[in-house]
GUTINU-739488 format. One record per residue (C-alpha): z, x, y. Coordinates in pm, whole numbers. Last residue first. Example, Ala and Ser with C-alpha at 12.3 -4.5 7.8 and 13.67 -1.06 7.14 Angstrom:
<pts>
<pt><w>714</w><u>1367</u><v>-106</v></pt>
<pt><w>780</w><u>1230</u><v>-450</v></pt>
</pts>
This chain:
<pts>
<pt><w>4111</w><u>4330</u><v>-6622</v></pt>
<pt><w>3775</w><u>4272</u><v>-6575</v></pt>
<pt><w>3780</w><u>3955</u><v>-6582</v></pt>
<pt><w>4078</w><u>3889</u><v>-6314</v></pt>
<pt><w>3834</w><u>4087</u><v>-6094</v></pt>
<pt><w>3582</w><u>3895</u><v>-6099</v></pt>
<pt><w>3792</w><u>3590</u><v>-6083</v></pt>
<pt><w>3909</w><u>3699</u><v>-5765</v></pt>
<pt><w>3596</w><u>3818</u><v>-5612</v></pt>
<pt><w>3408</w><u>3500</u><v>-5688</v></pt>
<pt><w>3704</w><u>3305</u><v>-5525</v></pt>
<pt><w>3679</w><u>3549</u><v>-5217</v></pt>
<pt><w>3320</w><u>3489</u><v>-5160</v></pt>
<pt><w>3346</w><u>3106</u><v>-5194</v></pt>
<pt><w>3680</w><u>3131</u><v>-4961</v></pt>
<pt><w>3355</w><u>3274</u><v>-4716</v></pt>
<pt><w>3096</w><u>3085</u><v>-4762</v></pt>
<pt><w>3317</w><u>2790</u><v>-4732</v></pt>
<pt><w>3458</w><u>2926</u><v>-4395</v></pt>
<pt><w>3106</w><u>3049</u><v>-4316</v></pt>
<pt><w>2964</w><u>2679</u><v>-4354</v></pt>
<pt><w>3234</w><u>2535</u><v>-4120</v></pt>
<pt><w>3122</w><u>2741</u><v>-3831</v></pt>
<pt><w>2783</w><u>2683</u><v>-3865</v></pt>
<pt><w>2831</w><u>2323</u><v>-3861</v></pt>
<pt><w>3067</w><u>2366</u><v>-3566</v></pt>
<pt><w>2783</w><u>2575</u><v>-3388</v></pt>
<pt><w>2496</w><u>2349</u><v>-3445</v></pt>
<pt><w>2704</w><u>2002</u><v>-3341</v></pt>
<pt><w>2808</w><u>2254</u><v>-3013</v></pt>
<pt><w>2443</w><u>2279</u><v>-2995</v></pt>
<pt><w>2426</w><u>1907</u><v>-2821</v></pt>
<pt><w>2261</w><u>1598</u><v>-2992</v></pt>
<pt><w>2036</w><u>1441</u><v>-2775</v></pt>
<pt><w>2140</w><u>1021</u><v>-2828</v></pt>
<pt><w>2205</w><u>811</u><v>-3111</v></pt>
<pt><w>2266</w><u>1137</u><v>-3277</v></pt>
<pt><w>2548</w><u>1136</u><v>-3142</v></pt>
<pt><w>2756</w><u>868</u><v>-3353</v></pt>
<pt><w>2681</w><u>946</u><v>-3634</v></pt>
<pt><w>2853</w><u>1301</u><v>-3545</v></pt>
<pt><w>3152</w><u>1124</u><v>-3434</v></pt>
<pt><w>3138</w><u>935</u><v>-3825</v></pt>
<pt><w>3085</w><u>1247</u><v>-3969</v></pt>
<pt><w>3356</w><u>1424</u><v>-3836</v></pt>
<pt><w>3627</w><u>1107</u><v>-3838</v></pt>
<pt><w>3708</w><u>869</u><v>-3555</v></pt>
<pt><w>4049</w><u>653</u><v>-3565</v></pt>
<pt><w>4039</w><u>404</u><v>-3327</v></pt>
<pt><w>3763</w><u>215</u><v>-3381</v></pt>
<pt><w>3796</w><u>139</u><v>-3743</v></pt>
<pt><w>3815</w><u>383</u><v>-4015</v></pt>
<pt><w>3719</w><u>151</u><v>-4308</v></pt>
<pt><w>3335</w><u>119</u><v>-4252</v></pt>
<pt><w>3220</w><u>440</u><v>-4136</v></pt>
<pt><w>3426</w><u>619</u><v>-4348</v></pt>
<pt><w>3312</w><u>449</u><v>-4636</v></pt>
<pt><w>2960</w><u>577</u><v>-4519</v></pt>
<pt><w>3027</w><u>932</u><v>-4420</v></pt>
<pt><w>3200</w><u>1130</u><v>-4634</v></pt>
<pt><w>3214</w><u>1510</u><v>-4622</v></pt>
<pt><w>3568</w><u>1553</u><v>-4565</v></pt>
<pt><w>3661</w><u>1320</u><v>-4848</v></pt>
<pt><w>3419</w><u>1439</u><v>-5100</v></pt>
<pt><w>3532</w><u>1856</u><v>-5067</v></pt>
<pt><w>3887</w><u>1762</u><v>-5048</v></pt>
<pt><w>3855</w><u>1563</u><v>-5409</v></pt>
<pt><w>3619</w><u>1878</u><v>-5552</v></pt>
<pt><w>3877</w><u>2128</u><v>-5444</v></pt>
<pt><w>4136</w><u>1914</u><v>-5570</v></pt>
<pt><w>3957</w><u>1834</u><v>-5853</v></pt>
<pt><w>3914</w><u>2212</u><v>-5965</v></pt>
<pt><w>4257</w><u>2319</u><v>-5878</v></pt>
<pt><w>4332</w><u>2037</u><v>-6114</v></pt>
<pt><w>4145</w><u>2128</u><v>-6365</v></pt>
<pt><w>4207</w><u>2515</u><v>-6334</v></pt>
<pt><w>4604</w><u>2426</u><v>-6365</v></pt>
<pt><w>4522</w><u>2242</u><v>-6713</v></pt>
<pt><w>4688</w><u>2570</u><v>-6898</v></pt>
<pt><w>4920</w><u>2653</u><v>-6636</v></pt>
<pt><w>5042</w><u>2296</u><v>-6636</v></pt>
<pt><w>5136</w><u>2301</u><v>-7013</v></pt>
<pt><w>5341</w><u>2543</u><v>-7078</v></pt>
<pt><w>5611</w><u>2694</u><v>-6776</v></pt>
<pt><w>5559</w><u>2314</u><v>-6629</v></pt>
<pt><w>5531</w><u>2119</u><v>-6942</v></pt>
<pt><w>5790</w><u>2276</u><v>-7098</v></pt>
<pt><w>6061</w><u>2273</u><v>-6839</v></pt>
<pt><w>5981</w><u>1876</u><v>-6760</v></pt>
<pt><w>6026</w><u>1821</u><v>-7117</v></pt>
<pt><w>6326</w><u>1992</u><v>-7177</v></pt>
<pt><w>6340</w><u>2304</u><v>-7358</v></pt>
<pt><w>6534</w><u>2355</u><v>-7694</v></pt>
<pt><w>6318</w><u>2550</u><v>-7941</v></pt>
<pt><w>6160</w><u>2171</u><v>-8091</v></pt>
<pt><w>6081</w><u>2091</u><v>-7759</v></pt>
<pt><w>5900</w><u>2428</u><v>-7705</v></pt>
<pt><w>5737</w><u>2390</u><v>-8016</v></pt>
<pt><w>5568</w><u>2075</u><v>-7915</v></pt>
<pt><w>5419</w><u>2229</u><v>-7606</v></pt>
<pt><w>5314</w><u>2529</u><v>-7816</v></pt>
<pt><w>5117</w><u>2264</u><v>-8078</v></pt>
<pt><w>5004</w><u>2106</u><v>-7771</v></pt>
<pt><w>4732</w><u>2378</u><v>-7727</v></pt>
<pt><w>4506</w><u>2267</u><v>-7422</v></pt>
<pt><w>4161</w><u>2156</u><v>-7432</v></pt>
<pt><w>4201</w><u>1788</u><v>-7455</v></pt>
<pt><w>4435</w><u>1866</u><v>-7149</v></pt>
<pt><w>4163</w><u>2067</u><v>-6953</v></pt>
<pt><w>3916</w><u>1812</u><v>-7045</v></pt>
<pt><w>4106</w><u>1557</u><v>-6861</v></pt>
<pt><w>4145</w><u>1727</u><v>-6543</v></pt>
<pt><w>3799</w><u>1756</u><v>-6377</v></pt>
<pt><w>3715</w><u>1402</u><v>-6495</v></pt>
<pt><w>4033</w><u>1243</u><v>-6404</v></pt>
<pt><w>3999</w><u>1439</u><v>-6067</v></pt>
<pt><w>3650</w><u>1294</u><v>-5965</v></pt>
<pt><w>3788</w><u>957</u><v>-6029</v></pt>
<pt><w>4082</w><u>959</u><v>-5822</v></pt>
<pt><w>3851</w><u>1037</u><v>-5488</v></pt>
<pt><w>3695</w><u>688</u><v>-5472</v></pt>
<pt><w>4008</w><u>545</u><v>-5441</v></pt>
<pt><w>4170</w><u>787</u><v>-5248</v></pt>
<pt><w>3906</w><u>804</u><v>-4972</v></pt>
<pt><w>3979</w><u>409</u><v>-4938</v></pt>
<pt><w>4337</w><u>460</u><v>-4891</v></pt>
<pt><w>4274</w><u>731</u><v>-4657</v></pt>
<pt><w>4078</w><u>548</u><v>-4442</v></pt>
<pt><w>4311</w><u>234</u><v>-4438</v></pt>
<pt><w>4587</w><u>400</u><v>-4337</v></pt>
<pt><w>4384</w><u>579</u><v>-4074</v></pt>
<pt><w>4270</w><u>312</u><v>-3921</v></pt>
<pt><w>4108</w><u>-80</u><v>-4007</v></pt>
<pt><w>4400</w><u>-309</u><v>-3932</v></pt>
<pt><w>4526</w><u>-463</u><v>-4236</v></pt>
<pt><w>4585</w><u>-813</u><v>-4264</v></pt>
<pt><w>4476</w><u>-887</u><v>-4657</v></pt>
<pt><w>4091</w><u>-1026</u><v>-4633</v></pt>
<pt><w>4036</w><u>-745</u><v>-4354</v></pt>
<pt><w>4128</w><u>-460</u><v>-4570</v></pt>
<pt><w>3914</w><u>-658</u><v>-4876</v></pt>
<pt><w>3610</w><u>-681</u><v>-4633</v></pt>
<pt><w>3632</w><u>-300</u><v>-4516</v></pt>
<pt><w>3659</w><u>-241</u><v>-4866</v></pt>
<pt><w>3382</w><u>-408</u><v>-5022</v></pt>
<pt><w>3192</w><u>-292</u><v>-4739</v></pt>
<pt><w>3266</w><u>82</u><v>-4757</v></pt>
<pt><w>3224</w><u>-4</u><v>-5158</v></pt>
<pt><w>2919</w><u>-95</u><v>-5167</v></pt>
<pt><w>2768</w><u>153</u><v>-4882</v></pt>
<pt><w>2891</w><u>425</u><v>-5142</v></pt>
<pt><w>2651</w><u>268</u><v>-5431</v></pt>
<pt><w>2798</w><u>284</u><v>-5776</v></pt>
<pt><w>2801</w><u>527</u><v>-6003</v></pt>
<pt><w>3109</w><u>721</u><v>-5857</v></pt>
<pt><w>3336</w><u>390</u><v>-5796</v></pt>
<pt><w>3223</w><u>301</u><v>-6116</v></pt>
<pt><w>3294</w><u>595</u><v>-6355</v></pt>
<pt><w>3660</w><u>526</u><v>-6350</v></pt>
<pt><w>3590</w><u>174</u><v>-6502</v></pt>
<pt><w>3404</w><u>310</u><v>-6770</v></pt>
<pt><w>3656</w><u>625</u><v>-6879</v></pt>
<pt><w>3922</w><u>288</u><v>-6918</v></pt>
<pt><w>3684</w><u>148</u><v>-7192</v></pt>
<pt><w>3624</w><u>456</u><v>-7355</v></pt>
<pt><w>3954</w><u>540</u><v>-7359</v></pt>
<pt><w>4067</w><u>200</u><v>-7482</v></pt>
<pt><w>3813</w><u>266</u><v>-7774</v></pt>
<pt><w>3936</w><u>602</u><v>-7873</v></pt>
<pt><w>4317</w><u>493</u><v>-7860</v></pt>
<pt><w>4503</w><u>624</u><v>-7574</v></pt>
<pt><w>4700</w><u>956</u><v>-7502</v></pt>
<pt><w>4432</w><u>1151</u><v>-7313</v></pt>
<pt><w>4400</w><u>831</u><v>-7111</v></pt>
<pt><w>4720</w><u>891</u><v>-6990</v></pt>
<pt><w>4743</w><u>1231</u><v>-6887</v></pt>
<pt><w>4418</w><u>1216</u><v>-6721</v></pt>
<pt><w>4595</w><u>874</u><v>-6516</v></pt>
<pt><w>4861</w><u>1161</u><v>-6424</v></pt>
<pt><w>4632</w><u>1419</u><v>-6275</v></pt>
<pt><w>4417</w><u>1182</u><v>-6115</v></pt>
<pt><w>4705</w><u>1007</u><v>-5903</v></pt>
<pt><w>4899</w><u>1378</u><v>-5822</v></pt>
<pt><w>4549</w><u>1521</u><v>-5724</v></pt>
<pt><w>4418</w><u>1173</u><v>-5557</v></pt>
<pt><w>4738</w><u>1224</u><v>-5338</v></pt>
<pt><w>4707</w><u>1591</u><v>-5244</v></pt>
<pt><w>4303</w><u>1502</u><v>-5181</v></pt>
<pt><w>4392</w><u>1209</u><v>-4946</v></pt>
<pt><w>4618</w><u>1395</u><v>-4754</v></pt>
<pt><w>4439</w><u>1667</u><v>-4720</v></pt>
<pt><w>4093</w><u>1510</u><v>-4618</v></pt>
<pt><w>4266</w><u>1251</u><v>-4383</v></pt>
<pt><w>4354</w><u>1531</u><v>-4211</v></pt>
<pt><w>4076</w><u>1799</u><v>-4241</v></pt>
<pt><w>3856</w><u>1466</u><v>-4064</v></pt>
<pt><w>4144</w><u>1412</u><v>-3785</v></pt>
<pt><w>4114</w><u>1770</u><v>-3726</v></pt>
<pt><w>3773</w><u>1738</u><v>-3675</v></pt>
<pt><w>3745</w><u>1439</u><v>-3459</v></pt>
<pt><w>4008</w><u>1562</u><v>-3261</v></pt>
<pt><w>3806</w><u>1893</u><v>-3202</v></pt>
<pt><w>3506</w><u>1675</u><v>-3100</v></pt>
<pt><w>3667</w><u>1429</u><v>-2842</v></pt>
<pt><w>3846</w><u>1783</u><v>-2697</v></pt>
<pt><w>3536</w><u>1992</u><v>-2652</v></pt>
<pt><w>3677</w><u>2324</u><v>-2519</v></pt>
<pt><w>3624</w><u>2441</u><v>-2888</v></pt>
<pt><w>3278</w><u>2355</u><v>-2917</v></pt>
<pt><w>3200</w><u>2477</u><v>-2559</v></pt>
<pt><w>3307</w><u>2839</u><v>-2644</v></pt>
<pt><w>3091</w><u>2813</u><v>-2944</v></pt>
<pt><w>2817</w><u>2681</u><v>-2755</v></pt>
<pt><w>2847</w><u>2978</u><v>-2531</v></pt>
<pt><w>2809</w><u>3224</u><v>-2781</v></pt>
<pt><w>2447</w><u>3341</u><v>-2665</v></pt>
<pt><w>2125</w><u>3469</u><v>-2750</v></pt>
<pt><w>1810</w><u>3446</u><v>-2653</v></pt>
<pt><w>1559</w><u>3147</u><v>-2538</v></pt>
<pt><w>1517</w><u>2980</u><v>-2857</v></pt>
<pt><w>1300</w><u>2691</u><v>-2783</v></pt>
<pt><w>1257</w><u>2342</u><v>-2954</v></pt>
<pt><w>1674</w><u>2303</u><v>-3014</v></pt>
<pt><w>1749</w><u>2260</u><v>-2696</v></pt>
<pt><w>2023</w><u>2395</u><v>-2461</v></pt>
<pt><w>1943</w><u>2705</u><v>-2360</v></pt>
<pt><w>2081</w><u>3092</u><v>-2481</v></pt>
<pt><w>2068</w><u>2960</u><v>-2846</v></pt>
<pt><w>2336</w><u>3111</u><v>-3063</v></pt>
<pt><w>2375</w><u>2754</u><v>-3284</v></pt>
<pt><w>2001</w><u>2787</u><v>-3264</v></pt>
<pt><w>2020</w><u>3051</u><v>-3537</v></pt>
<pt><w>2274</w><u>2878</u><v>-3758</v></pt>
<pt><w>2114</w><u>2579</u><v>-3761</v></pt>
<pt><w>1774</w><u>2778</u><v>-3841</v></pt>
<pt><w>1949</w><u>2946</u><v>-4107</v></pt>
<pt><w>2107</w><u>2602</u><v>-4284</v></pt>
<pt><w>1753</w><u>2442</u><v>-4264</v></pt>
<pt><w>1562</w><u>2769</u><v>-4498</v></pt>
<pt><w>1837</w><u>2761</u><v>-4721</v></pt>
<pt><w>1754</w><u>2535</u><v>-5003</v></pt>
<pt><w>1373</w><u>2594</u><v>-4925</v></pt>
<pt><w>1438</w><u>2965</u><v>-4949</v></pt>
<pt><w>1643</w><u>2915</u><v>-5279</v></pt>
<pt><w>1401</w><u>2730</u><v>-5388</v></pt>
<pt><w>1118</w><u>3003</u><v>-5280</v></pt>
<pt><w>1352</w><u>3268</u><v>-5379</v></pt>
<pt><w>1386</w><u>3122</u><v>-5754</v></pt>
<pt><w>1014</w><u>3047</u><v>-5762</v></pt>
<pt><w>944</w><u>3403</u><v>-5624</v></pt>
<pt><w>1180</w><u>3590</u><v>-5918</v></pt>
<pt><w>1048</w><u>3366</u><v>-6216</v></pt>
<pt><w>654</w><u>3462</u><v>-6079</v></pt>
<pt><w>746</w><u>3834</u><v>-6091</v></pt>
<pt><w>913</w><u>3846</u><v>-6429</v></pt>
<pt><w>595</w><u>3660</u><v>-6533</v></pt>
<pt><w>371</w><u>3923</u><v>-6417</v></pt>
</pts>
């Protein structure tokens, strides 16, 4: 009996997880074009997505900024780890502090206190600006996905490769960066994952010109959202379900071995 009640208050979380990601999915095959009927089905909303040039733009202008500013948190994060890994307990504590702000504190914040400080020095609100702002608050995620790879890793084997003749650069990339290479796959994933999702620093540092995903999608709901919204969402979510899927495999089968 209590096996029982476990397995139905895992499916009805799971169910109440899920439950608004199916019936986006099932309108996004809708025959008409609301979302208070389901008439039959039908792919024409995801011919209509892709014929839709505003919203394409917006999404490749969203994967983008996404890249870009995950690549450059990745090389940022990866290095700051490496540095606070080397200071004195209390400096680390100190600098661990200030990297925990920009997560802690409140997103609409720091759109605001960037939009301001963008303005303040001369710089028109665009993509340059965008992707400086989703670096900021991307760097912080990647210090804390990285840094307990490195106070996990051996440096006794780094240091003996020194001592045996390799350079540094040689030892820590045949040594030390497979060992911390999960962390910073990790905050990558996790840096990519923040910056296409973001909506509210978006909003404020992208300007007028340069329209992101979330901000396009913002922007209809202001009026009746079309099931092109449905079947890009849907879309998207069996990509990750997918890569999800194959990661799972992979390292399934990497155990085993």
């Amino acid at each position: 009996m209590i096996r029982f009640l476990k397995r139905f208050y895992l499916g009805f979380i799971l169910l109440f997880l899920y439950a608004p990601i199916l019936v986006m999915i099932l309108f996004s095959f809708n025959k008409g074009d609301t979302r208070a009927n389901f008439t039959g089905l039908s792919f024409q909303w995801y011919t209509k997505m892709f014929q839709n040039s505003t919203l394409m733009e917006a999404l490749i202008n969203t994967l983008v900024v996404a890249l870009c500013a995950s690549v450059i948190a990745t090389v940022l994060g990866t290095f700051i780890a490496f540095v606070i890994a080397k200071m004195s307990p209390a400096n680390k504590s100190i600098s661990m502090k200030l990297l925990n702000i920009p997560m802690l504190n409140a997103e609409i914040v720091t759109g605001v206190s960037l939009m301001f400080f963008f303005v303040f020095i001369s710089i028109s609100l665009g993509f340059t600006t965008l992707l400086i702002a989703h670096v900021i608050f991307d760097v912080p995620y990647v210090v804390l996905s990285v840094l307990p790879r490195i106070r996990q890793s051996n440096k006794s084997i780094y240091e003996a490769a020194l001592d045996l003749g390799a350079t540094p650069v040689t030892a820590f990339r045949k040594i030390l960066l497979p060992e911390i290479m999960p962390g910073i796959f990790s905050g990558a994933l996790l840096a990519f994952t923040m910056s296409f999702d973001d909506f509210i620093i978006s909003y404020y540092t992208s300007g007028p010109g340069f329209v992101t995903l979330s901000v396009y999608i913002n922007t209809m709901t202001k009026r009746a959202i079309p099931l092109t919204i449905n079947a890009l969402s849907t879309f998207i979510f069996v990509i990750v379900f997918v890569l999800l899927l194959i990661t799972n495999l992979k390292g399934k089968k990497n155990s085993d071995k």
